[in-house]
Backbone as CSV, one residue per row, in Angstrom:
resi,resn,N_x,N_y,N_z,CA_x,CA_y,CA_z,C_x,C_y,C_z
1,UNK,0.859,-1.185,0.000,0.000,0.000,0.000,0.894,1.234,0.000
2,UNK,0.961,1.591,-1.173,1.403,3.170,-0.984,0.876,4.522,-0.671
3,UNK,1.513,5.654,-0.148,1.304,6.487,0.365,0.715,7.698,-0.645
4,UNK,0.008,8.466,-0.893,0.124,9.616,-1.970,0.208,10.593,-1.485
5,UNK,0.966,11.457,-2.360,1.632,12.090,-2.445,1.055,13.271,-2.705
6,UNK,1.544,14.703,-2.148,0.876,15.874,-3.050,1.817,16.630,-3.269
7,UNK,2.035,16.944,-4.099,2.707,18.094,-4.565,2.840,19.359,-4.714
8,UNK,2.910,20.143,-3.672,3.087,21.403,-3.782,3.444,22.374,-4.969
9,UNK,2.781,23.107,-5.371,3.089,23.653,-6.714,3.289,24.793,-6.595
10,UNK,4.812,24.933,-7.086,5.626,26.163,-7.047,5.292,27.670,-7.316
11,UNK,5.214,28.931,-6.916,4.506,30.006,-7.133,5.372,30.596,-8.281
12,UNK,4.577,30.698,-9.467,4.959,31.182,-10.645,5.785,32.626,-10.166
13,UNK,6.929,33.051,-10.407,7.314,34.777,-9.846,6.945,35.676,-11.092
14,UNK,6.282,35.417,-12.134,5.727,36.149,-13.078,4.600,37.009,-12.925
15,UNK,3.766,35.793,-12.707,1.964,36.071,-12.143,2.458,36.544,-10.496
16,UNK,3.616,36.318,-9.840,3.057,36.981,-8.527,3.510,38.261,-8.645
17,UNK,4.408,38.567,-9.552,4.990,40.104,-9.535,3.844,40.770,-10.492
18,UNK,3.001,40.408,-10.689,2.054,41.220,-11.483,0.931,42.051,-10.581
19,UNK,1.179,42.661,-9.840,0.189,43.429,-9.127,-0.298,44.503,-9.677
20,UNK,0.583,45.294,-10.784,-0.022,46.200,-11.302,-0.544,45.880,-12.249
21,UNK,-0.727,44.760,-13.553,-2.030,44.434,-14.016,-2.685,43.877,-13.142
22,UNK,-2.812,43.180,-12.135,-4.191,42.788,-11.534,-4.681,44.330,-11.121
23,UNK,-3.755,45.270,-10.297,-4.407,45.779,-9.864,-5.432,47.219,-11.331
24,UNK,-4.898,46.939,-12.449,-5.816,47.888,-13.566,-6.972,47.015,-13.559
25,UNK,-6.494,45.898,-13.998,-7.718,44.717,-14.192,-8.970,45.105,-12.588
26,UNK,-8.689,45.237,-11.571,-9.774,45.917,-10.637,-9.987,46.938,-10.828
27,UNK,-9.839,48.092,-11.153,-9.814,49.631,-11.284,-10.891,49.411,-12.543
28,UNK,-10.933,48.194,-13.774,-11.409,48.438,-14.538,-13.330,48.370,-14.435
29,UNK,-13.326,47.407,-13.220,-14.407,46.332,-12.874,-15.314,47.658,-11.845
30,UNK,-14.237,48.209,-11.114,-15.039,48.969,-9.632,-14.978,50.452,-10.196
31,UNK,-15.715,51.092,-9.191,-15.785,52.850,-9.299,-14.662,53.476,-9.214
32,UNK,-14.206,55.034,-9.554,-12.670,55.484,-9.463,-12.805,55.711,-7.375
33,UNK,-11.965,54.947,-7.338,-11.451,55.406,-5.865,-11.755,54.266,-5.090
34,UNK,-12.208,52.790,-5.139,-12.585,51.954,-4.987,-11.529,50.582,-4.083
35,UNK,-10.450,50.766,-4.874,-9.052,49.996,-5.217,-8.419,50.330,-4.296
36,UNK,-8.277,49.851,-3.237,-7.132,50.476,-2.125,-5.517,49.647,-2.137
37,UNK,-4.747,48.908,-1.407,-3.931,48.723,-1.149,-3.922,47.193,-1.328
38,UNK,-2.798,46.633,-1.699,-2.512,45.235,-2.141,-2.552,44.598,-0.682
39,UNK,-3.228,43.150,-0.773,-3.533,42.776,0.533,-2.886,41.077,0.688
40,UNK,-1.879,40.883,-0.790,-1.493,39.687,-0.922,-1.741,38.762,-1.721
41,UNK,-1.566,37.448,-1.944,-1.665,36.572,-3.266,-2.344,35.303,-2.518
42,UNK,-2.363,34.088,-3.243,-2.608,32.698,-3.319,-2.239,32.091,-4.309
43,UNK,-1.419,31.189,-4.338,-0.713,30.291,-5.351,-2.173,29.542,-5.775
44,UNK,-2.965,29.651,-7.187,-4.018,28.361,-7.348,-3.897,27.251,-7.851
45,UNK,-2.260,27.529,-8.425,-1.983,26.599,-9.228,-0.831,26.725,-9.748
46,UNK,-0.464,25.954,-11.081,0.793,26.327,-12.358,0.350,27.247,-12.902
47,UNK,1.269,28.258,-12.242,1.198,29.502,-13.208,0.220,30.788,-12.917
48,UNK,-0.509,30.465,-11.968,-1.924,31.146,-11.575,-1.849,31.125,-10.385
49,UNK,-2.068,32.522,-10.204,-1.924,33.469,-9.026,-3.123,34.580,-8.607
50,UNK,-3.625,34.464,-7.647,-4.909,35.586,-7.391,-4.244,36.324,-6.307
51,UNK,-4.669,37.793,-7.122,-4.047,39.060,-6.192,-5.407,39.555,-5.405
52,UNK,-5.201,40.271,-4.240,-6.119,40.954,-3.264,-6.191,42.019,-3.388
53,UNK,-6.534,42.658,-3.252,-7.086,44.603,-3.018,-8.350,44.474,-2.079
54,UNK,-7.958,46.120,-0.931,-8.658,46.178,-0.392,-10.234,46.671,-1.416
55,UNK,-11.187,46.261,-0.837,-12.269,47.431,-1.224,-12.599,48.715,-0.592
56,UNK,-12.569,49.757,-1.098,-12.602,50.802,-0.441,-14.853,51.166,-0.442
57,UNK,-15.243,50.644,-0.726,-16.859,51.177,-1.098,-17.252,50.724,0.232
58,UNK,-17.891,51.904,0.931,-18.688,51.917,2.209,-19.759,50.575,2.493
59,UNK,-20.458,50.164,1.185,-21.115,49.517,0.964,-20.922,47.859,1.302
60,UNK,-19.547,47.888,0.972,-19.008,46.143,1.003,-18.262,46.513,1.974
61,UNK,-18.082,46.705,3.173,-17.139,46.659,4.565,-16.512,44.988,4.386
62,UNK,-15.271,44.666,4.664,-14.733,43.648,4.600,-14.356,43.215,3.670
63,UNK,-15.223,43.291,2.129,-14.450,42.675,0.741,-13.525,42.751,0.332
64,UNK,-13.168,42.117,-0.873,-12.233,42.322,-1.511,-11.860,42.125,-2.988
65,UNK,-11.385,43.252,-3.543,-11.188,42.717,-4.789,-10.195,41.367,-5.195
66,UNK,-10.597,40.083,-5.892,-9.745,39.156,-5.950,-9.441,39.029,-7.836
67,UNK,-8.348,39.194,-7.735,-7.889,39.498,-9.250,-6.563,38.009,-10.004
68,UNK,-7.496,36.901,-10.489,-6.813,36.020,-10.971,-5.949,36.034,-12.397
69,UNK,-4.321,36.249,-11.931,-3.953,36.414,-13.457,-3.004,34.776,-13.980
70,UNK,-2.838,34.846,-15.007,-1.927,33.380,-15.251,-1.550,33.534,-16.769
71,UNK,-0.237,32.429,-16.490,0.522,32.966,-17.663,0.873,31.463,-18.285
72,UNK,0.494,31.770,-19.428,0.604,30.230,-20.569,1.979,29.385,-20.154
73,UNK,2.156,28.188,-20.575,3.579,27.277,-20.574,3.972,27.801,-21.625
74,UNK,5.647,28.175,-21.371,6.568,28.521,-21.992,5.867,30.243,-22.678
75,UNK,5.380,30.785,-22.095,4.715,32.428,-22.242,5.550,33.236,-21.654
76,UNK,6.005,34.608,-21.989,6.715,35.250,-20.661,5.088,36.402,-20.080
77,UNK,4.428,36.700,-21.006,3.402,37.496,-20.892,2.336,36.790,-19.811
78,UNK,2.103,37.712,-18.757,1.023,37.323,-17.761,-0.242,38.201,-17.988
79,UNK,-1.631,37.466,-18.583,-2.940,37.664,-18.759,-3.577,37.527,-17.568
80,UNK,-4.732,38.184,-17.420,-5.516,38.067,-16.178,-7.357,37.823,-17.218
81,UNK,-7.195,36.407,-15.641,-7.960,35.603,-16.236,-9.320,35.568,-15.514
82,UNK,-9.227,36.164,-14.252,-10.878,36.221,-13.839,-10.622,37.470,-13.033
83,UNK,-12.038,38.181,-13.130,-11.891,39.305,-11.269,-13.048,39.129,-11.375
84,UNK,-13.430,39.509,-9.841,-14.514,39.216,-8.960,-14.371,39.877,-7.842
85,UNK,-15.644,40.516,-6.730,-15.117,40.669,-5.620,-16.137,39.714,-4.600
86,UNK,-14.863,39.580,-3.448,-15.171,38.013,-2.510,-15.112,38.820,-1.236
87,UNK,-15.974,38.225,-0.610,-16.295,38.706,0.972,-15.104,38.308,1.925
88,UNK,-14.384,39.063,2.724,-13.373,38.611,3.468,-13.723,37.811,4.776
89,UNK,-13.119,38.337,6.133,-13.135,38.129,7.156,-13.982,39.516,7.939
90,UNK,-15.157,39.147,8.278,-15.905,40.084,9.062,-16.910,40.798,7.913
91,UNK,-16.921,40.408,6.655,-17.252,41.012,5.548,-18.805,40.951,5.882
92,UNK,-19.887,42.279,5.580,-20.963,42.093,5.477,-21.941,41.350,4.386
93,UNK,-22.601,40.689,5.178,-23.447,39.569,3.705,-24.594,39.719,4.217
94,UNK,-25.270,39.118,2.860,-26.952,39.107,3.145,-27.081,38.195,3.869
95,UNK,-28.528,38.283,4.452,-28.556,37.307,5.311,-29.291,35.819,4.265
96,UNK,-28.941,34.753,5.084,-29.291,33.715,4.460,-30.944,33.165,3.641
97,UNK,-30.419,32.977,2.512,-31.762,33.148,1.493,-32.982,31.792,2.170
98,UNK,-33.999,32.524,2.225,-35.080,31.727,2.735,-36.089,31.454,1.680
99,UNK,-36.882,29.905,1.540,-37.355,29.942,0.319,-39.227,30.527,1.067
100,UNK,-39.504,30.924,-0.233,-40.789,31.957,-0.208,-41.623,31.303,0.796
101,UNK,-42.082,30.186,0.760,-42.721,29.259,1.991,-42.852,29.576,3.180
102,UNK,-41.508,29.522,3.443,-40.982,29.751,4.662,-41.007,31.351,5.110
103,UNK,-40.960,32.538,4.052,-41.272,33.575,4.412,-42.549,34.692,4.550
104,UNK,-43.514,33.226,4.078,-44.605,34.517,4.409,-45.332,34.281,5.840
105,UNK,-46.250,35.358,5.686,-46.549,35.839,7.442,-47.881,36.211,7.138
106,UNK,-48.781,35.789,8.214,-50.292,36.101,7.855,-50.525,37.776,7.281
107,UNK,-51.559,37.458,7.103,-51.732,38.655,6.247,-51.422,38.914,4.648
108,UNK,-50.440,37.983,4.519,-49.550,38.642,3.228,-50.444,38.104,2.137
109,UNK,-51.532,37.083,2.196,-52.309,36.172,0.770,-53.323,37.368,0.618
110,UNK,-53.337,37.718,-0.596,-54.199,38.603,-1.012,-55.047,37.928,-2.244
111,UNK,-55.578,39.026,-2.544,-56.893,38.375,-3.506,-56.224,37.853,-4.760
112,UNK,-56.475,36.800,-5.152,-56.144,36.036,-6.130,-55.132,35.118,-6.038
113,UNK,-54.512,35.168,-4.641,-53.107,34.529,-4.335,-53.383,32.822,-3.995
114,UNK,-52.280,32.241,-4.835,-52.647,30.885,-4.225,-51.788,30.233,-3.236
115,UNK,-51.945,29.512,-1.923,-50.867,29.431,-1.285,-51.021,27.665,-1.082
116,UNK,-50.036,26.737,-2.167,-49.733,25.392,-2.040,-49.686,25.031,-0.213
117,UNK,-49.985,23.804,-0.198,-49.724,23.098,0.790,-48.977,22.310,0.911
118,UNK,-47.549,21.749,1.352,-47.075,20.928,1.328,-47.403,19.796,1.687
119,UNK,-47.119,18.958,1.210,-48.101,17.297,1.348,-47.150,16.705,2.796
120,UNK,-46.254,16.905,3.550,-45.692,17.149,4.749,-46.070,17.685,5.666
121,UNK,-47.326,18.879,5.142,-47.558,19.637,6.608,-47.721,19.097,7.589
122,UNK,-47.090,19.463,8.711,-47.713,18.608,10.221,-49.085,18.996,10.912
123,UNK,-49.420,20.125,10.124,-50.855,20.610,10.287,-51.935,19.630,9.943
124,UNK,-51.872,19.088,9.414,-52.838,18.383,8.535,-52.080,16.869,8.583
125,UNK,-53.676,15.954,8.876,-53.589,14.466,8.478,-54.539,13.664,7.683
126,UNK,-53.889,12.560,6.980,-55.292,12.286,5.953,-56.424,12.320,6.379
127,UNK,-57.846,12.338,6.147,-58.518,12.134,6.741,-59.490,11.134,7.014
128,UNK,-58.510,9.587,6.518,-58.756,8.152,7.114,-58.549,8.102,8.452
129,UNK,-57.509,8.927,8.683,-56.660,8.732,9.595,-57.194,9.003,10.666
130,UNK,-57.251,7.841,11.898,-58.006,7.917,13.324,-57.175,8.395,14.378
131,UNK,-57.126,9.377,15.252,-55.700,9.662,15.839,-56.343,9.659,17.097
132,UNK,-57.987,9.836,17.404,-58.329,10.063,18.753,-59.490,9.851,18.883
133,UNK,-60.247,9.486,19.803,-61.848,9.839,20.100,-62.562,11.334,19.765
134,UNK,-62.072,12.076,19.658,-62.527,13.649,19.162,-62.432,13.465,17.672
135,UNK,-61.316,12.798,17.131,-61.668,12.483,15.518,-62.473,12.202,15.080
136,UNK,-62.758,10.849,15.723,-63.920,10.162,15.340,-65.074,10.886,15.344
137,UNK,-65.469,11.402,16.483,-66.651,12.507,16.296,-66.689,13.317,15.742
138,UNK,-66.397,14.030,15.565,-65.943,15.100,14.500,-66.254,14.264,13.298
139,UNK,-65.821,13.570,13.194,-66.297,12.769,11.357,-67.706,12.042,11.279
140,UNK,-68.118,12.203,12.727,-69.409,11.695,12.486,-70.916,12.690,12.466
141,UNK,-70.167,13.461,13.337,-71.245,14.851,13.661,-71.026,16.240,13.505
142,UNK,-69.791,16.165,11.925,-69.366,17.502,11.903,-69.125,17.503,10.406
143,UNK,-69.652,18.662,9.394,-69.520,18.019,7.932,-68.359,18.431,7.161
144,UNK,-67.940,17.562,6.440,-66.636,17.569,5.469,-65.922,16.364,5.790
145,UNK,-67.180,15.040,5.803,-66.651,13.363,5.877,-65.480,13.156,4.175
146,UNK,-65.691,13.945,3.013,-65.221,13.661,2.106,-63.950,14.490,1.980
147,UNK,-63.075,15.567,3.198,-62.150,15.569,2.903,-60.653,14.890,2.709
148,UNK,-60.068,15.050,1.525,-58.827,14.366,1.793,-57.765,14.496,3.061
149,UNK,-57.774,15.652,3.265,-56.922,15.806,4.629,-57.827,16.513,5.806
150,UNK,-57.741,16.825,7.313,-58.336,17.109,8.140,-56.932,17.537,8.817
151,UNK,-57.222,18.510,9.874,-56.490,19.226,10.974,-56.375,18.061,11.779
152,UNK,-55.008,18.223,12.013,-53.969,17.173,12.828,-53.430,17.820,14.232
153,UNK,-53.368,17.327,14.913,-53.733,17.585,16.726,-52.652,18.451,17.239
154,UNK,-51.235,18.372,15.759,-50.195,19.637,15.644,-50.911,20.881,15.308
155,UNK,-51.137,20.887,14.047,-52.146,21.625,13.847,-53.196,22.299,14.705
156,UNK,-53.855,21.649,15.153,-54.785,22.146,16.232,-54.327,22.959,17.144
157,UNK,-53.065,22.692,17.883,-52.490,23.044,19.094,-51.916,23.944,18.680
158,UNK,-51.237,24.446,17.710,-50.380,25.705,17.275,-51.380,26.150,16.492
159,UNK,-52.727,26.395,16.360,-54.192,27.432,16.070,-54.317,28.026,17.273
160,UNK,-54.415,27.152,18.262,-54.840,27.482,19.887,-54.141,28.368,20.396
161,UNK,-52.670,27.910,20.387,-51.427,29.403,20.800,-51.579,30.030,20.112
162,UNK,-51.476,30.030,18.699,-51.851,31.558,18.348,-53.276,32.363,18.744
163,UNK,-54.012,31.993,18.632,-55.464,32.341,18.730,-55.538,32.979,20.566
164,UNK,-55.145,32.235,21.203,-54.615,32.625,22.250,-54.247,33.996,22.814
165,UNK,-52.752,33.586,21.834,-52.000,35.027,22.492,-51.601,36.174,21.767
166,UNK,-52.797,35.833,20.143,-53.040,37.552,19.988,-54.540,37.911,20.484
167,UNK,-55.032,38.852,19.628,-56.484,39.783,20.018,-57.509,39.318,20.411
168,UNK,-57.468,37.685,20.012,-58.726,37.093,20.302,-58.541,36.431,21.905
169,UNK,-57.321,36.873,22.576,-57.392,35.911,23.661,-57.730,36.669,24.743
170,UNK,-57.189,36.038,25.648,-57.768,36.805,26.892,-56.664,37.953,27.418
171,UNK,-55.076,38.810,26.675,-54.663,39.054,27.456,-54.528,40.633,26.617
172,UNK,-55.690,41.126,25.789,-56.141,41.810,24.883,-55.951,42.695,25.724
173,UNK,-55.989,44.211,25.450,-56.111,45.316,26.424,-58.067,45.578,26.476
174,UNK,-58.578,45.286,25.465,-60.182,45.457,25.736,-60.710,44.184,26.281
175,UNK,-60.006,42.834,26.406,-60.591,42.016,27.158,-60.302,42.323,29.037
176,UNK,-59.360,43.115,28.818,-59.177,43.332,30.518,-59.890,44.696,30.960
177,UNK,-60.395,45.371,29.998,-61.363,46.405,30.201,-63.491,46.080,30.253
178,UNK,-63.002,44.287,29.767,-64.218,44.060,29.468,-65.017,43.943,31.016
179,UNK,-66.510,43.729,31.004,-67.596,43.850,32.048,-67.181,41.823,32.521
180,UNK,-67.327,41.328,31.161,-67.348,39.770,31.476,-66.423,39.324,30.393
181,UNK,-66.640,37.912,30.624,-65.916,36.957,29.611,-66.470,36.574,28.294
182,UNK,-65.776,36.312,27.605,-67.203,35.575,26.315,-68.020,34.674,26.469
183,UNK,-67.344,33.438,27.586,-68.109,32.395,27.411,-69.527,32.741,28.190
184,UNK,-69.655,33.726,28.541,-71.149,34.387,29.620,-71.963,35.188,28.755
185,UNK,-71.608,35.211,27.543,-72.096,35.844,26.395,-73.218,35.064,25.514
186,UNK,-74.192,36.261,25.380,-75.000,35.436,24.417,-74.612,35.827,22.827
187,UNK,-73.708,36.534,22.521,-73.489,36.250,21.682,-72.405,35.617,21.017
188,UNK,-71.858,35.068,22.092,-70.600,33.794,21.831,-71.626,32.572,21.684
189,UNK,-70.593,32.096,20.198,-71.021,30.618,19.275,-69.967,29.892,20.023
190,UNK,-70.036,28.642,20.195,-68.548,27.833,20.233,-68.520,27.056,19.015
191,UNK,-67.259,27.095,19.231,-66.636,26.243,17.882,-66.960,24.478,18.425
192,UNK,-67.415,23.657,17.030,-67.565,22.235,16.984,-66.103,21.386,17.328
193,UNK,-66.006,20.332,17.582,-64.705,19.906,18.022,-64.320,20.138,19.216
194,UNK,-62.992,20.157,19.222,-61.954,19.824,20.304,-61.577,21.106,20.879
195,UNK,-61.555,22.056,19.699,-61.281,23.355,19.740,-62.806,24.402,20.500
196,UNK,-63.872,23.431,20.422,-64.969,24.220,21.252,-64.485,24.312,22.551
197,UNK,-63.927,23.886,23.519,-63.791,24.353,24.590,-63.137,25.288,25.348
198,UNK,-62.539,25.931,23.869,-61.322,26.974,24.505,-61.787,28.263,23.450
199,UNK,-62.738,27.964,22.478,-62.880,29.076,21.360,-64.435,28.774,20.657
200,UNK,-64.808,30.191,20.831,-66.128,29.902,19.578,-65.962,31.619,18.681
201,UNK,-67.172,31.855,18.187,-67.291,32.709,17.123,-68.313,34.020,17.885
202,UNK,-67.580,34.909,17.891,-68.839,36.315,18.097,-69.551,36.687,17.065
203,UNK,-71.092,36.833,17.490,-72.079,37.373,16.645,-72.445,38.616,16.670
204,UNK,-72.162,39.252,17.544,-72.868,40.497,17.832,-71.951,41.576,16.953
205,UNK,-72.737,42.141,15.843,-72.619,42.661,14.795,-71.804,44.186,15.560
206,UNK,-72.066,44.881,16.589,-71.397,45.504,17.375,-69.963,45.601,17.922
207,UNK,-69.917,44.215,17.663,-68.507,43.541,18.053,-67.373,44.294,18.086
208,UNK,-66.309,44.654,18.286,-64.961,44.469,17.251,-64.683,43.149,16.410
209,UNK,-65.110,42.002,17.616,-64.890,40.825,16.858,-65.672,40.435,16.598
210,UNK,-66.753,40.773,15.910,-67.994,40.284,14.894,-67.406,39.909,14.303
211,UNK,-67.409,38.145,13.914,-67.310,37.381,12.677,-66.048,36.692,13.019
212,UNK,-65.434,36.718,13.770,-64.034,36.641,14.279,-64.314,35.216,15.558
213,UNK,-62.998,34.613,15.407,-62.970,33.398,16.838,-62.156,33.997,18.190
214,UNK,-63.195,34.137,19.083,-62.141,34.387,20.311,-62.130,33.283,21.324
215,UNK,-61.373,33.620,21.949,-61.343,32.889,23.088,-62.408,32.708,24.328
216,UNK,-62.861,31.904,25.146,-63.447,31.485,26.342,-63.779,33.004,27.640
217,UNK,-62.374,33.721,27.366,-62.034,34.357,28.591,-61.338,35.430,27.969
218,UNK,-61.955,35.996,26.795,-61.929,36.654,25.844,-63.002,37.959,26.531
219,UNK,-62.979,38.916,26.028,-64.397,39.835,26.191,-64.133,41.330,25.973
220,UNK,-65.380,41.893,26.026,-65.542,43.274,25.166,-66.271,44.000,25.817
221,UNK,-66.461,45.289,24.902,-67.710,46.268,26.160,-69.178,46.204,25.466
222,UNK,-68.850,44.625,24.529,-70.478,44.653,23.722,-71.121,43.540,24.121
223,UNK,-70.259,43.121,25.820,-71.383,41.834,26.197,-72.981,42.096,26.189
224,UNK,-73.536,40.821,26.080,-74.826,40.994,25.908,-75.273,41.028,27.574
225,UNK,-74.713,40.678,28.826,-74.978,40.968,30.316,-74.584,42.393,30.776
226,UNK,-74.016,43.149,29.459,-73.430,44.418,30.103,-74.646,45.534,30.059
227,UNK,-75.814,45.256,30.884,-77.125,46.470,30.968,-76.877,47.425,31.492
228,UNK,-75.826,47.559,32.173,-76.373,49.003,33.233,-74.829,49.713,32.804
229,UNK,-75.181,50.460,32.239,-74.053,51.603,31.850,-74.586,53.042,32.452
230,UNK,-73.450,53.489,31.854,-74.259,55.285,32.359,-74.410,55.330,31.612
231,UNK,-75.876,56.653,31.965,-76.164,57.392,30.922,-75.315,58.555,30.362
232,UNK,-75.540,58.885,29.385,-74.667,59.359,28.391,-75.328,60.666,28.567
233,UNK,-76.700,61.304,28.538,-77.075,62.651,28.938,-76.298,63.256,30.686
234,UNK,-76.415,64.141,30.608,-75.884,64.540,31.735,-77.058,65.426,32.824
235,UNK,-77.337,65.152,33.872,-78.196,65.530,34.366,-77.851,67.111,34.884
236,UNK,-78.548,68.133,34.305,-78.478,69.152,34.997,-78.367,69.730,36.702
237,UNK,-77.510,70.536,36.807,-77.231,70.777,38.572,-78.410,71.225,38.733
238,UNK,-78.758,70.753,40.239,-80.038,72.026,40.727,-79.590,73.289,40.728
239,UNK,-80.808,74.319,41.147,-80.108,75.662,41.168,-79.700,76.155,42.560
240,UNK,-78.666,77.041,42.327,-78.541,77.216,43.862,-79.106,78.610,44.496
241,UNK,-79.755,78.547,45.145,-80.934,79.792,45.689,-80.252,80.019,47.141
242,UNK,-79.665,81.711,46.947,-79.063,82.405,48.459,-80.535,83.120,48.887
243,UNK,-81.036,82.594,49.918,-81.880,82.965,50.548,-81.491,83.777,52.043
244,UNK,-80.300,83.970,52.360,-79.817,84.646,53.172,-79.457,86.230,53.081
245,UNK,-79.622,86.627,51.050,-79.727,87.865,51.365,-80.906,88.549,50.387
246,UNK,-81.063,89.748,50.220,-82.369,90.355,49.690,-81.985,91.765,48.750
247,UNK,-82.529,91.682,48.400,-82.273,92.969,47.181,-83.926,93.887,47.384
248,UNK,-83.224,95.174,47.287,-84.468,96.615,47.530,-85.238,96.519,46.062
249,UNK,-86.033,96.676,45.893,-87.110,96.423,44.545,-87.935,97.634,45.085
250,UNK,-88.240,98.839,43.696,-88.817,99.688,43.466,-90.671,99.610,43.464
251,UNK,-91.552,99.848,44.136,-92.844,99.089,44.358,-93.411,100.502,43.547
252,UNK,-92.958,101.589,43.053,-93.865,102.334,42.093,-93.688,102.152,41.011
């Protein structure tokens, strides 16, 4: 069994003494004033050598211009064969590309927008699929027996935290101003399922959350137990009558 071998490959002194074509070859690529100070080489190979320059553009903090030149076998002339500029050490970069999926955020589906489902979601399970006694009911006394997929108990549970702990929950600034809770409401619906016991639907067209799912322990200033408010007219002061003093009145 033999050992292999690598071979170190000797730094051409042609291509490394060439700093002043690499460095036109950058001057040609960037803005005037761009090109700062030689920052060193890398042997890439036979014959091929990449020179450094600082970048001077506010914009790229850390880059660098990298300027590859190389010179033919048996050539004395050194050509430059690639430039580019490469992010250094501490260099600012974008941040890491996220695919569209992954970046949208409620709100963002607008009219006409279609938003795929991945056949992975953990939201969703077929809807053969028996996972609990609440399933089962639900498929027996709740309609949409012919869907292909149904809300999966992941699913379910990350509806609940959200639903929770924004507007619809209980830690709202108008639910802590409210008279009562929703569930003391006549115009709280509950939701069918698993999810009825923690959430139903407001009716009261008054609402803020008319049409909307809140929470149990949710509430507003449009409960239907909230009768006795003030009145909104203001009752006039009595008058105040000084009967302690008297005024002279002319009797002709």
């Amino acid at each position: 069994m033999s050992r292999t071998r690598i071979r170190s490959t000797p730094v051409d002194a042609a291509c490394a003494a060439a700093v002043d074509l690499a460095r036109e070859a950058a001057e040609v690529i960037a803005r005037p004033g761009e090109v700062g100070e030689h920052l060193g080489f890398d042997n890439e190979g036979d014959r091929v050598v990449t020179h450094y320059f600082e970048c001077l553009d506010r914009a790229y903090q850390g880059w660098r211009w990298a300027i590859t030149v190389a010179r033919a076998s048996r050539a004395r002339n050194v050509t430059v064969s690639e430039t580019v500029l490469l992010p250094g050490a501490g260099a600012l970069l974008a941040p890491r590309w996220v695919p569209w999926n992954e970046r949208l955020r409620p709100g963002d589906l607008g009219v006409g927008d279609l938003l795929p489902v991945e056949a992975d979601d953990d939201r969703l399970v077929p809807g053969y699929t028996a996972t609990d006694d609440e399933t089962d009911r639900q498929a027996v006394f709740e309609p949409g027996i012919g869907r292909a997929r149904v809300l999966s108990p992941v699913g379910r549970d990350l509806a609940a935290h959200r639903w929770r702990a924004g507007e619809p929950g209980p830690d709202a600034p108008i639910a802590h101003a409210a008279p009562a809770q929703c569930s003391t409401c006549g115009f709280y619906w509950p939701l069918a399922g698993a999810l009825g016991h923690a959430f139903g639907v407001c009716t009261n067209e008054y609402a803020p959350d008319d049409g909307r799912v809140v929470a149990v322990d949710h509430g507003c200033g449009a409960h239907s137990e909230a009768t006795t408010v003030p009145s909104m007219v203001t009752e006039p002061a009595p008058p105040i009558l000084d009967d302690m003093g008297y005024d002279l009145m002319d009797q002709s």
